[in-house]
N, CA and C atoms as an extended XYZ file, in Angstrom:
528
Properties=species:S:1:pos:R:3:atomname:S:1:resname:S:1:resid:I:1 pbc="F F F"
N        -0.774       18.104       -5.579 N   UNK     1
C        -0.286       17.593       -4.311 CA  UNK     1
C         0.450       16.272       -4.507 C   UNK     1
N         1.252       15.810       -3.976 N   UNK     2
C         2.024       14.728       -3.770 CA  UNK     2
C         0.980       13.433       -3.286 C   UNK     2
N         1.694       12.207       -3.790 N   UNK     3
C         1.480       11.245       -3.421 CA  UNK     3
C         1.895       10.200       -2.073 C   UNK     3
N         1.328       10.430       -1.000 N   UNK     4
C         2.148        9.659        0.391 CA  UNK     4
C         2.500        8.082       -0.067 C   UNK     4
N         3.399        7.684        0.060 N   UNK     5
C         3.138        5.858       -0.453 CA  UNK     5
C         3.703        5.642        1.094 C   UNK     5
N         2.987        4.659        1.913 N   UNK     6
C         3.084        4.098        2.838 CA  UNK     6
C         3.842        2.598        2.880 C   UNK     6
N         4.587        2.663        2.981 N   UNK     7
C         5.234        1.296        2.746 CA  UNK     7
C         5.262        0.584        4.273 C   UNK     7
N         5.347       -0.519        3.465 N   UNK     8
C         4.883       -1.405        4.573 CA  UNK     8
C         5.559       -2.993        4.411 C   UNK     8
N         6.867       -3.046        4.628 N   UNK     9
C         7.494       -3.732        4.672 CA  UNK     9
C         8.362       -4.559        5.923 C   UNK     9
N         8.263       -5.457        6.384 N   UNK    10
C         8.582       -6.574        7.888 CA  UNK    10
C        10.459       -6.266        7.385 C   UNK    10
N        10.847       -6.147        6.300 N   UNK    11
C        12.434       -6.627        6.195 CA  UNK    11
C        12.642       -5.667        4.742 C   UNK    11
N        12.270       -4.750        4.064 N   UNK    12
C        12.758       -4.294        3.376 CA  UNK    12
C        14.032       -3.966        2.507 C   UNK    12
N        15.032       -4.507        3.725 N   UNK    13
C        16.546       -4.346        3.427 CA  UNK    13
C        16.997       -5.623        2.359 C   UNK    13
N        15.975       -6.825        2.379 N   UNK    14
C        16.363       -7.701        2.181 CA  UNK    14
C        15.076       -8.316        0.956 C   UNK    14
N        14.324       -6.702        0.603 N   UNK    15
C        13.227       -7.284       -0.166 CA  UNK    15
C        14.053       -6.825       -1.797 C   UNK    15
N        13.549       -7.655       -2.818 N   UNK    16
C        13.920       -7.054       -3.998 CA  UNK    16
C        13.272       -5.973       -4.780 C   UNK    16
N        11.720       -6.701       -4.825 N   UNK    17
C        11.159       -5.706       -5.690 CA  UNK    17
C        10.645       -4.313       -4.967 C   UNK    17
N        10.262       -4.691       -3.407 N   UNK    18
C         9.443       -3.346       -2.851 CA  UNK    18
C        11.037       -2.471       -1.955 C   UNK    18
N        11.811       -2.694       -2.098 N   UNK    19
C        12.878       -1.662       -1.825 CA  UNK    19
C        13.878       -0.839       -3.276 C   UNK    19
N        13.377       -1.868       -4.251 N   UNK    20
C        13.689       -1.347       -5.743 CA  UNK    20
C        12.865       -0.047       -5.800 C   UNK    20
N        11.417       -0.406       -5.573 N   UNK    21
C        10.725        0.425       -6.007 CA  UNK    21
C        10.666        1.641       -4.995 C   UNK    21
N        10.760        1.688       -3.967 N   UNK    22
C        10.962        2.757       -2.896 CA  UNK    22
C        12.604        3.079       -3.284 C   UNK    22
N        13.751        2.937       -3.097 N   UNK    23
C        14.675        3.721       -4.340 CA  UNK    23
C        14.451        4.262       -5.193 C   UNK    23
N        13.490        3.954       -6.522 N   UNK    24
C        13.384        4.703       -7.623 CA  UNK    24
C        12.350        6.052       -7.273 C   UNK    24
N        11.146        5.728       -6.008 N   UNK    25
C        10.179        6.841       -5.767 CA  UNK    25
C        11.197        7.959       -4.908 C   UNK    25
N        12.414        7.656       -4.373 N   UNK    26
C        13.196        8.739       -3.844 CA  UNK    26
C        13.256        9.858       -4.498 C   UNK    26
N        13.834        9.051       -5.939 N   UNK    27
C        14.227       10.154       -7.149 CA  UNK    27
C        13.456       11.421       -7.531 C   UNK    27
N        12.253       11.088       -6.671 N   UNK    28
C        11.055       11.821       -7.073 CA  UNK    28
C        10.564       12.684       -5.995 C   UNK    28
N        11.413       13.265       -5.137 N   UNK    29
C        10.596       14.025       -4.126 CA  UNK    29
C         9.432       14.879       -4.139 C   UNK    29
N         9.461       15.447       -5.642 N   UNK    30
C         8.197       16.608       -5.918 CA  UNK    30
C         6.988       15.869       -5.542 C   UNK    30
N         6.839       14.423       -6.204 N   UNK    31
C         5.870       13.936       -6.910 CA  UNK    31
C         5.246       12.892       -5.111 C   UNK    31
N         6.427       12.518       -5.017 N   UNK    32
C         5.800       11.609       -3.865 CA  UNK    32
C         6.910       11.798       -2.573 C   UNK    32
N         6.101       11.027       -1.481 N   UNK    33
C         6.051       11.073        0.005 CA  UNK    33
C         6.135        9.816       -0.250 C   UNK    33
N         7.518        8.889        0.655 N   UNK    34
C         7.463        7.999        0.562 CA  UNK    34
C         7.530        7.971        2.476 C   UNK    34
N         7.173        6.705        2.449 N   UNK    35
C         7.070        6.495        4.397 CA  UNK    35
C         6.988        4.987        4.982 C   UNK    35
N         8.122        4.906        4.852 N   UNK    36
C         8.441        2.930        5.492 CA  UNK    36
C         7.671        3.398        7.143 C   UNK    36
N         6.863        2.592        7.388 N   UNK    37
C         6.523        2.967        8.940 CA  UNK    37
C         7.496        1.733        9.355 C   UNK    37
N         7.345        0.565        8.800 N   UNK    38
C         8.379       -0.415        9.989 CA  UNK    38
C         9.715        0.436        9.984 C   UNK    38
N        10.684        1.149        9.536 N   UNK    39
C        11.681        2.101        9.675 CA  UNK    39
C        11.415        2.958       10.542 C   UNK    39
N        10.427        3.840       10.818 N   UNK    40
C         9.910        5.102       11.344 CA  UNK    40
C         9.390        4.569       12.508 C   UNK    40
N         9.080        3.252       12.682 N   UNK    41
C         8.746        2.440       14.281 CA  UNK    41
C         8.966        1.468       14.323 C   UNK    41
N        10.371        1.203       14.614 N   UNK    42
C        10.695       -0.355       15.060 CA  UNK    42
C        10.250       -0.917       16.146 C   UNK    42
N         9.703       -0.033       16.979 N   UNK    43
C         8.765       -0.572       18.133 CA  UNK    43
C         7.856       -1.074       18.164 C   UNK    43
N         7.105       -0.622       16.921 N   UNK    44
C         5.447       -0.879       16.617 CA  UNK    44
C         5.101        0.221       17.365 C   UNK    44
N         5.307        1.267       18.261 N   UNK    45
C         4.298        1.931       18.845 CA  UNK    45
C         4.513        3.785       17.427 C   UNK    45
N         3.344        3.908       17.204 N   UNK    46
C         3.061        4.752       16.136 CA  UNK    46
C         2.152        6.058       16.722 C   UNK    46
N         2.951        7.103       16.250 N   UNK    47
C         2.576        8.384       16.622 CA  UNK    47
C         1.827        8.914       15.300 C   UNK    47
N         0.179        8.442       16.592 N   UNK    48
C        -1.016        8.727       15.600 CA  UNK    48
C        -1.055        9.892       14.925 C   UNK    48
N        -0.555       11.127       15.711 N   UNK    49
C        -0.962       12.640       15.294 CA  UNK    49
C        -0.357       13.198       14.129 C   UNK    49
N         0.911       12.226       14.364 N   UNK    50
C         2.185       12.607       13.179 CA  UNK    50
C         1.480       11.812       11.849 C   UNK    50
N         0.899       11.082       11.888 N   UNK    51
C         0.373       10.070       11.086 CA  UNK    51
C        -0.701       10.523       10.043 C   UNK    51
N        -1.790       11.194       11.217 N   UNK    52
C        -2.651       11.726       10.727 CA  UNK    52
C        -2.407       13.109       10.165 C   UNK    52
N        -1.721       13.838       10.787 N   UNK    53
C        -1.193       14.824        9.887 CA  UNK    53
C        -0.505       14.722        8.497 C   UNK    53
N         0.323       14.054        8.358 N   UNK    54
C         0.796       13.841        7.004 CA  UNK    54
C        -0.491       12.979        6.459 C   UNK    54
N        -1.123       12.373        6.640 N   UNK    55
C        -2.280       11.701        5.385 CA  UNK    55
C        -3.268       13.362        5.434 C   UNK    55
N        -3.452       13.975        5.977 N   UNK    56
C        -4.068       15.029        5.976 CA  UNK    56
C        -3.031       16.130        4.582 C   UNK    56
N        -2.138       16.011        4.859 N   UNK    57
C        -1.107       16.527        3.690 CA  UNK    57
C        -1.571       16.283        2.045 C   UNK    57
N        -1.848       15.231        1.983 N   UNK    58
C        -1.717       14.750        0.979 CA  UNK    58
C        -3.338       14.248        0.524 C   UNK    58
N        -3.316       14.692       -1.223 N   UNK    59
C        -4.426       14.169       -1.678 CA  UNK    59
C        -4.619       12.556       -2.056 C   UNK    59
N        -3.552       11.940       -2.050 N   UNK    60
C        -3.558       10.429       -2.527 CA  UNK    60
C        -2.707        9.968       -1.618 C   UNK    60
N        -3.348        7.906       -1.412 N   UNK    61
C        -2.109        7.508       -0.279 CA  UNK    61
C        -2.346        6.505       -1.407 C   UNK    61
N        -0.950        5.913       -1.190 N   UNK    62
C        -0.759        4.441       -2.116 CA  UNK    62
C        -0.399        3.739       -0.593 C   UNK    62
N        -1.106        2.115       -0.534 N   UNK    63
C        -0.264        1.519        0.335 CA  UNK    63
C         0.467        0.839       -0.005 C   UNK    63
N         1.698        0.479        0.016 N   UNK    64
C         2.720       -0.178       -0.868 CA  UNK    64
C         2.997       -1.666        0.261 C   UNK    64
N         3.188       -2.592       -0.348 N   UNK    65
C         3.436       -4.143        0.800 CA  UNK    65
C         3.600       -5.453       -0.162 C   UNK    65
N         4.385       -6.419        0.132 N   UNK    66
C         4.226       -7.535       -0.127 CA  UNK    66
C         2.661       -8.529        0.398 C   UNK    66
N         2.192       -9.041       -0.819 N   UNK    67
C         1.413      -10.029        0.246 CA  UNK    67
C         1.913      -10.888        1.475 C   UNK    67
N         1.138      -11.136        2.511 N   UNK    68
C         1.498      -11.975        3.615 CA  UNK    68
C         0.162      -12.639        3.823 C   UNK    68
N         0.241      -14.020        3.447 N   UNK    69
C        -0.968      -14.563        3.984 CA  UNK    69
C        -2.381      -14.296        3.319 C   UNK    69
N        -2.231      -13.928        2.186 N   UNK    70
C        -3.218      -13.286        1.584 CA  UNK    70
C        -3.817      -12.010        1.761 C   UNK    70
N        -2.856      -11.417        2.669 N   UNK    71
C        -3.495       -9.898        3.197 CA  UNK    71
C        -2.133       -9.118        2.954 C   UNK    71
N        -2.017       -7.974        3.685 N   UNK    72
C        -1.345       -7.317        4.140 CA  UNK    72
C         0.044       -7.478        5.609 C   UNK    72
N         1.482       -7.105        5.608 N   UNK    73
C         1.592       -7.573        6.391 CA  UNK    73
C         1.136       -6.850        7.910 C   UNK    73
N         1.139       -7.458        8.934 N   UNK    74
C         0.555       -7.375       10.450 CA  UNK    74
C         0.442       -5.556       10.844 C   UNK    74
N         1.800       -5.346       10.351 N   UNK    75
C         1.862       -3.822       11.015 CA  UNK    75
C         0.982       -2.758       10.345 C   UNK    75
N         0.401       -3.143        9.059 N   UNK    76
C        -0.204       -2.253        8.133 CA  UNK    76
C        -1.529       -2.131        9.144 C   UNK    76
N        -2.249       -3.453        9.351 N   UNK    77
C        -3.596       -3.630       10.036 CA  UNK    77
C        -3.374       -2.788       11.549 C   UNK    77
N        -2.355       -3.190       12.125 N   UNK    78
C        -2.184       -1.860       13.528 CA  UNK    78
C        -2.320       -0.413       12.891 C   UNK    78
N        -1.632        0.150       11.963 N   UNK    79
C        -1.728        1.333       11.690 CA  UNK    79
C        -3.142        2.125       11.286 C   UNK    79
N        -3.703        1.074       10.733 N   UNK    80
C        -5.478        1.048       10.583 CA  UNK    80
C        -5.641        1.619       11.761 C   UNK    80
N        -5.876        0.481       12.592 N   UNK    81
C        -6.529        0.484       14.109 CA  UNK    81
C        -6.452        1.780       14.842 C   UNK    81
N        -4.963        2.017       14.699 N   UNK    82
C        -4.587        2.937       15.684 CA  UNK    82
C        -4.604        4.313       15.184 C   UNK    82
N        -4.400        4.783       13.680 N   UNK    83
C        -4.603        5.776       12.976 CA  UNK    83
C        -6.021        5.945       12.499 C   UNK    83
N        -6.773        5.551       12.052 N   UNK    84
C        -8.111        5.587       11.201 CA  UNK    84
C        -9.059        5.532       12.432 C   UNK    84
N        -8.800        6.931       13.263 N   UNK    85
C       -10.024        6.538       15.041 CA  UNK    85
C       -11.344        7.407       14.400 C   UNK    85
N       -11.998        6.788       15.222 N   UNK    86
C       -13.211        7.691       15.190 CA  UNK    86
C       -12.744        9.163       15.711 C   UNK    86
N       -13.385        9.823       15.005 N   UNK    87
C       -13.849       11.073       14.978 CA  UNK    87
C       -12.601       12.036       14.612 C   UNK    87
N       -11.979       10.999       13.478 N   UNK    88
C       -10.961       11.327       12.466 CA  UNK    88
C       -11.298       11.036       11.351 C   UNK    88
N       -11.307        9.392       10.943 N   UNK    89
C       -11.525        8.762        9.786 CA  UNK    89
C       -12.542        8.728        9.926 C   UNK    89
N       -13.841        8.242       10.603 N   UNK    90
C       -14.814        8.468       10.472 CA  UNK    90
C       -15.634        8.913       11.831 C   UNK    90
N       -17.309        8.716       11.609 N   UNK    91
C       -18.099        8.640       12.589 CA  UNK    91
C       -18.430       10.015       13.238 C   UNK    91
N       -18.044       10.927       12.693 N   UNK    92
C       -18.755       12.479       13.362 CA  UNK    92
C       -18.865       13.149       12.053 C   UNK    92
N       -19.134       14.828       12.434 N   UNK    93
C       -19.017       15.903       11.383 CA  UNK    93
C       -18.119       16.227       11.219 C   UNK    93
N       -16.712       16.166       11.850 N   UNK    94
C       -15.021       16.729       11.415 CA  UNK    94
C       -14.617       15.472       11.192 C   UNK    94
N       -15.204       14.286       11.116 N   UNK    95
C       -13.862       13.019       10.891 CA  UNK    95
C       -14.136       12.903        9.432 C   UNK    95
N       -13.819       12.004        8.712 N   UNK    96
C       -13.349       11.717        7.360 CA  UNK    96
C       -12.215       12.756        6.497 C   UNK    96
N       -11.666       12.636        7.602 N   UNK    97
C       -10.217       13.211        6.914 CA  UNK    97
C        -9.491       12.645        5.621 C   UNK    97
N       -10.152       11.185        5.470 N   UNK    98
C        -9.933       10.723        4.036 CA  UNK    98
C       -10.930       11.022        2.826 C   UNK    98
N       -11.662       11.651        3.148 N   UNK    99
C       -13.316       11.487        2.709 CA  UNK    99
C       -12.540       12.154        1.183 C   UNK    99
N       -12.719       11.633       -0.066 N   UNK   100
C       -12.461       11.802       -1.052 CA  UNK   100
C       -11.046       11.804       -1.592 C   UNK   100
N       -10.254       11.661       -0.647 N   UNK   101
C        -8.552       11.218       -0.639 CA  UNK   101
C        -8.514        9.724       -1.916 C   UNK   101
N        -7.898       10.008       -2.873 N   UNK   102
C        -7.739        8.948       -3.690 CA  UNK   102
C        -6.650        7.765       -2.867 C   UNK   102
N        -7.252        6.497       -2.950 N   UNK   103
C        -6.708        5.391       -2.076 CA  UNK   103
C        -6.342        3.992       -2.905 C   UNK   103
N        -4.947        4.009       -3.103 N   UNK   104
C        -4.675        2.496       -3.586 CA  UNK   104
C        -3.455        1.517       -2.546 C   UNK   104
N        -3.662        0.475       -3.211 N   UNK   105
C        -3.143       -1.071       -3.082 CA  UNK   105
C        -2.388       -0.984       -3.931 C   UNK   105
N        -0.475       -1.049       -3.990 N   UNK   106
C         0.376       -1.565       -4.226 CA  UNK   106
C         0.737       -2.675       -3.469 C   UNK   106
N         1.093       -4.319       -4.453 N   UNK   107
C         1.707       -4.731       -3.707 CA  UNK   107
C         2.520       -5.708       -5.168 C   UNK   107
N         3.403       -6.624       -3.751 N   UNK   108
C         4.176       -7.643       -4.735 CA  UNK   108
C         3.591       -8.649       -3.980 C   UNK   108
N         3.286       -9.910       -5.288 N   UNK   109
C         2.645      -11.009       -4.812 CA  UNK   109
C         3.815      -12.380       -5.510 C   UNK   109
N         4.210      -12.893       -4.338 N   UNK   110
C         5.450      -14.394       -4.813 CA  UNK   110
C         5.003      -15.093       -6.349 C   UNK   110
N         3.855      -15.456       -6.058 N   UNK   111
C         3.538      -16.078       -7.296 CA  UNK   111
C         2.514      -15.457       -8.322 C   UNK   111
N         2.402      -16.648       -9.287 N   UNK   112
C         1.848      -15.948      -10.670 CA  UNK   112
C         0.390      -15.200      -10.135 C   UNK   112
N        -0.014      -14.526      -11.489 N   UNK   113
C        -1.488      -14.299      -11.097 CA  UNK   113
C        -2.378      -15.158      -11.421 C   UNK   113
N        -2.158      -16.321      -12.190 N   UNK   114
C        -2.810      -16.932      -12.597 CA  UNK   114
C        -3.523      -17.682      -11.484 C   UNK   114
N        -2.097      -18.331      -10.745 N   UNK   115
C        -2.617      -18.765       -9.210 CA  UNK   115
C        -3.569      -18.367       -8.301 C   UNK   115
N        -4.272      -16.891       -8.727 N   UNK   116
C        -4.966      -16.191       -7.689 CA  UNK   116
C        -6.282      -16.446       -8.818 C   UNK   116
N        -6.808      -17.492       -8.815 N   UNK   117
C        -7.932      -17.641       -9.677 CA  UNK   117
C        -8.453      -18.719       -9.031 C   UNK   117
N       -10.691      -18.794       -9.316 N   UNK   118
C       -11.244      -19.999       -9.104 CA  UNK   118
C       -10.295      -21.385       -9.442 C   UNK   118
N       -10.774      -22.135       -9.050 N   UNK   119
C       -10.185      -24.063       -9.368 CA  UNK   119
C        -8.279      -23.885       -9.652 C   UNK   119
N        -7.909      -22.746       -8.758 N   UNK   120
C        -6.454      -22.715       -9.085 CA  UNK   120
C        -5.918      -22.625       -8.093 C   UNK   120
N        -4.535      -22.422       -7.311 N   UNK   121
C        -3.913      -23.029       -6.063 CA  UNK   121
C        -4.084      -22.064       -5.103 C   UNK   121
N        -4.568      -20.620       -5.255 N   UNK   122
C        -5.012      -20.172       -4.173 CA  UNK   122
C        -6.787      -19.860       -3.917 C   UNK   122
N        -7.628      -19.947       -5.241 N   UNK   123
C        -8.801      -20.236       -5.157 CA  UNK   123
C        -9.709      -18.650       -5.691 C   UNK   123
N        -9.284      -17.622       -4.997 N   UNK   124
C        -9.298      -16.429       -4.789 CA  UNK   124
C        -8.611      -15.252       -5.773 C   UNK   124
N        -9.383      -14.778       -6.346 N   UNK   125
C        -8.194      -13.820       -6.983 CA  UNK   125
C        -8.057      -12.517       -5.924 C   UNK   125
N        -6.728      -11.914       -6.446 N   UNK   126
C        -6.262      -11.008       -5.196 CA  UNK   126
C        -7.418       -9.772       -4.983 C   UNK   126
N        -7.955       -9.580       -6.243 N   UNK   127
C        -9.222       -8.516       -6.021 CA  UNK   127
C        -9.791       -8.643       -5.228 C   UNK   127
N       -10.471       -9.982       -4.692 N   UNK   128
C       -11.657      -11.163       -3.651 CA  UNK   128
C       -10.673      -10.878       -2.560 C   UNK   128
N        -9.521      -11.132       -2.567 N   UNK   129
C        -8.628      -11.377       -1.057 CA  UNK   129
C        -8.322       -9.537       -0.581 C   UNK   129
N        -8.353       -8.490       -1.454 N   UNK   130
C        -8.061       -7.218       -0.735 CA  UNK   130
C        -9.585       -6.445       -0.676 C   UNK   130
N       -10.830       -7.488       -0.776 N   UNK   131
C       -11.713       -6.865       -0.209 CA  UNK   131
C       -12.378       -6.094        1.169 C   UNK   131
N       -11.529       -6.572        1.925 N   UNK   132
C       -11.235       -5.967        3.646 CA  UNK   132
C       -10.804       -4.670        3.448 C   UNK   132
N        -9.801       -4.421        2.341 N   UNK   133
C        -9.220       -2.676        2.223 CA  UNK   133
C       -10.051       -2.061        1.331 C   UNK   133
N       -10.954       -2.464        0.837 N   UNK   134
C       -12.031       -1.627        0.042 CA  UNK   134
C       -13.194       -1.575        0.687 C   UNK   134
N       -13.812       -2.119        1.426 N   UNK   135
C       -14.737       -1.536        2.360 CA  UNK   135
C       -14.204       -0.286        2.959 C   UNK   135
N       -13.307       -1.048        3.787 N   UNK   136
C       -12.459       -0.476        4.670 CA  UNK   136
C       -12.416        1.688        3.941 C   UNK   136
N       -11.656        1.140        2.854 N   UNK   137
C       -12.006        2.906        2.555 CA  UNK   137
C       -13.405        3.119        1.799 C   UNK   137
N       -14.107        2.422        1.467 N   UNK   138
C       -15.437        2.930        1.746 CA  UNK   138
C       -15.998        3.896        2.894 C   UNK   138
N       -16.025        2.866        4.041 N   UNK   139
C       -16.197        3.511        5.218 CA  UNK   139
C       -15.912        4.739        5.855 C   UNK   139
N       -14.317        5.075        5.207 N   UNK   140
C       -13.905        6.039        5.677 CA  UNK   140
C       -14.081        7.396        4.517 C   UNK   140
N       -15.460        6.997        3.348 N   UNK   141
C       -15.355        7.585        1.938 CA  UNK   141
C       -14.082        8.235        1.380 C   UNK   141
N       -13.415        7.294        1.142 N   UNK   142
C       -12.106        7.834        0.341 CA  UNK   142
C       -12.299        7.346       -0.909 C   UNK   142
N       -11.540        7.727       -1.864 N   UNK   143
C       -12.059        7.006       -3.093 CA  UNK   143
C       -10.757        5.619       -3.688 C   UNK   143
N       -11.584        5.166       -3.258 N   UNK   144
C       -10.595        3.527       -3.662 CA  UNK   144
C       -10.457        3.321       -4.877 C   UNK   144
N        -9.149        3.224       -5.150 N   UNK   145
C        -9.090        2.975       -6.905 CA  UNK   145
C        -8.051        1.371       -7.056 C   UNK   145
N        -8.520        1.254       -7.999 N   UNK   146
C        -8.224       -0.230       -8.807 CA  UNK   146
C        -6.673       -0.207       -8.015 C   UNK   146
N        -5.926       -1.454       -7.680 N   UNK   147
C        -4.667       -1.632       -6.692 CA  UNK   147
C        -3.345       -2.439       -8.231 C   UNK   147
N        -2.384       -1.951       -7.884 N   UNK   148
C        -1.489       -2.101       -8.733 CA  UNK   148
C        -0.448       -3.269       -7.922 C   UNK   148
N        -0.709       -4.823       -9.000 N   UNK   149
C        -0.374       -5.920       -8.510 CA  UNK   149
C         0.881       -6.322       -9.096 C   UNK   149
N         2.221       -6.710       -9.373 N   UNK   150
C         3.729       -6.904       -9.640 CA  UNK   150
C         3.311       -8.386       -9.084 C   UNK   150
N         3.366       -9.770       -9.782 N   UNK   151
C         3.379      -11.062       -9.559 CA  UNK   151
C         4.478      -12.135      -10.007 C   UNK   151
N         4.822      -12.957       -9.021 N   UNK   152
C         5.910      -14.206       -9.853 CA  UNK   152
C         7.362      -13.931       -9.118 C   UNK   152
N         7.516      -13.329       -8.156 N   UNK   153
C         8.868      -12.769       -7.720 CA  UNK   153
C         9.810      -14.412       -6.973 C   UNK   153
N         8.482      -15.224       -6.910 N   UNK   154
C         8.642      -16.510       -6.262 CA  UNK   154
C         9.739      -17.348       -7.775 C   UNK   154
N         8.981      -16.864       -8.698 N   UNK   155
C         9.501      -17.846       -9.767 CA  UNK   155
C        10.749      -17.183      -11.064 C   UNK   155
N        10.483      -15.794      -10.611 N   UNK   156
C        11.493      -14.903      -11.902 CA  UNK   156
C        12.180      -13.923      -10.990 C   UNK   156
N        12.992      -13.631      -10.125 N   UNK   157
C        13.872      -12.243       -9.745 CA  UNK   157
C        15.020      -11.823       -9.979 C   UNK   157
N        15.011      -11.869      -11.309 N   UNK   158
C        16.111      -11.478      -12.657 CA  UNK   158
C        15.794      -10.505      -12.291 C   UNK   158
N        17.670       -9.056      -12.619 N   UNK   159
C        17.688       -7.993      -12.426 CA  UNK   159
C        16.315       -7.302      -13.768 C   UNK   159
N        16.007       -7.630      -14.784 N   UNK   160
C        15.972       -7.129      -15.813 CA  UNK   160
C        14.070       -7.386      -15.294 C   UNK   160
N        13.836       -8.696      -14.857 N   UNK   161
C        12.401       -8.676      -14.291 CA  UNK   161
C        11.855       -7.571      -13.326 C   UNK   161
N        13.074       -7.112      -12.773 N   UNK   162
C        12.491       -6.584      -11.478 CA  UNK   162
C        12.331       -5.267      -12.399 C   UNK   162
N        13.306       -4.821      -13.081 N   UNK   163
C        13.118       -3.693      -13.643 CA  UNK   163
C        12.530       -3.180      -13.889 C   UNK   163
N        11.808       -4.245      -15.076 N   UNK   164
C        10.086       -4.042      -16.058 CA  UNK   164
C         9.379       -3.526      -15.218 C   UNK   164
N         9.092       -3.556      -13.503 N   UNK   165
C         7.936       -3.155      -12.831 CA  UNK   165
C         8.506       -1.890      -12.401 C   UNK   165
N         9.329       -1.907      -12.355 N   UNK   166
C         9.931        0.326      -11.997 CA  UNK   166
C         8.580        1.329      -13.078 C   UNK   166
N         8.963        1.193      -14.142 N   UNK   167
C         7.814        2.212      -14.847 CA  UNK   167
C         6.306        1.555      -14.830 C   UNK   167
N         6.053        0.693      -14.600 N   UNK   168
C         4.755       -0.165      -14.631 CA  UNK   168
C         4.176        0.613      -13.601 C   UNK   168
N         4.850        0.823      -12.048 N   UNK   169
C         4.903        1.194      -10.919 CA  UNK   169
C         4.610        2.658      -10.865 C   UNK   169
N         5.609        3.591      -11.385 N   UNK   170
C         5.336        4.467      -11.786 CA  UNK   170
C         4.161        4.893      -12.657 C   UNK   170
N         4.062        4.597      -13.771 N   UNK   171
C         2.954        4.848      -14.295 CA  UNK   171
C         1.505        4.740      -13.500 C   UNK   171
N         1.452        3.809      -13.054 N   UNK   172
C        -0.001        3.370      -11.957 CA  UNK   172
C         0.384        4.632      -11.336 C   UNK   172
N         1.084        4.983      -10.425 N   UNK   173
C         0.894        6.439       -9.107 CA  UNK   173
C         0.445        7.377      -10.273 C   UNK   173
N         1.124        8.205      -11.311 N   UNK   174
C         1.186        9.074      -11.821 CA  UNK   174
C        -0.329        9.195      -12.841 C   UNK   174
N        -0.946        7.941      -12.698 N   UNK   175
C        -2.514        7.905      -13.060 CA  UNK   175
C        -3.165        8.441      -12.030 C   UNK   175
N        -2.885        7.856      -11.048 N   UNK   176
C        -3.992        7.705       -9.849 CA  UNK   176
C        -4.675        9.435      -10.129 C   UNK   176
């Protein structure tokens, strides 16, 4: 089965590395489902059924996003809310429609990784900061796997940098 990657991008047109990498997953229709929701709803209002049907499609979701704030950006957390309802994602005998669905974290983070460490400028490493999305598919028993992190875009976005993370990128989905 194919891979859904949910992208989740505020400005994509104008991102380097996470519209690089959604170009190169085009190439690949067999393999993956790619799905900008800020494209697919510039409104913000999101058609749950359509939503839930395609994650029902598919055995693996990647969520693909830049950090914002140490999380995810805003629209990803609505799509939670409003897609992942009870007595779908969880909380009855027919919900967990994710229930064993392999589940990762793509993202691009501005700065180094080093930065995402104890006594260092953000304190936190990003593992500690995307602990909200690993409960999170706990809850809904999906199986959460290790999240594939691209760092430094703040300090290196040389054509040849951005590059290196195309198969890096690839390789991570084609594990999952």
């Amino acid at each position: 089965m194919k891979t859904l990657v949910i992208v989740t991008h505020p400005d994509i047109k104008n991102s380097i590395i996470n519209k690089r990498w959604v170009e190169e997953l085009k190439k690949y229709p067999d393999e993956f489902t790619v799905h900008d929701i800020h494209a697919l709803y510039p409104d913000g209002k999101i058609d749950v059924q359509a939503e839930q049907a395609l994650v029902e499609q598919h055995a693996q979701l990647v969520f693909q996003f830049p950090v914002y704030w140490f999380s995810s950006p805003g629209f990803l957390k609505t799509w939670f809310d409003d897609v992942l309802l009870h007595g779908w994602a969880y909380g009855s005998k027919s919900g967990y429609k994710l229930g064993g669905k392999k589940v990762a974290l793509a993202m691009t983070a501005g700065v180094d990784e080093k930065e995402y460490r104890p006594n260092e400028r953000y304190k936190y490493t990003l593992e500690q900061l995307t602990r909200p999305f690993e409960i999170t598919f706990a809850y809904v028993k999906a199986d959460y796997r290790p999240f594939f992190a691209y760092y430094g875009i703040e300090y290196n976005s040389s054509a040849a940098w951005v590059e290196q993370s195309v198969p890096q990128y690839l390789s991570f989905l084609r594990k999952l």
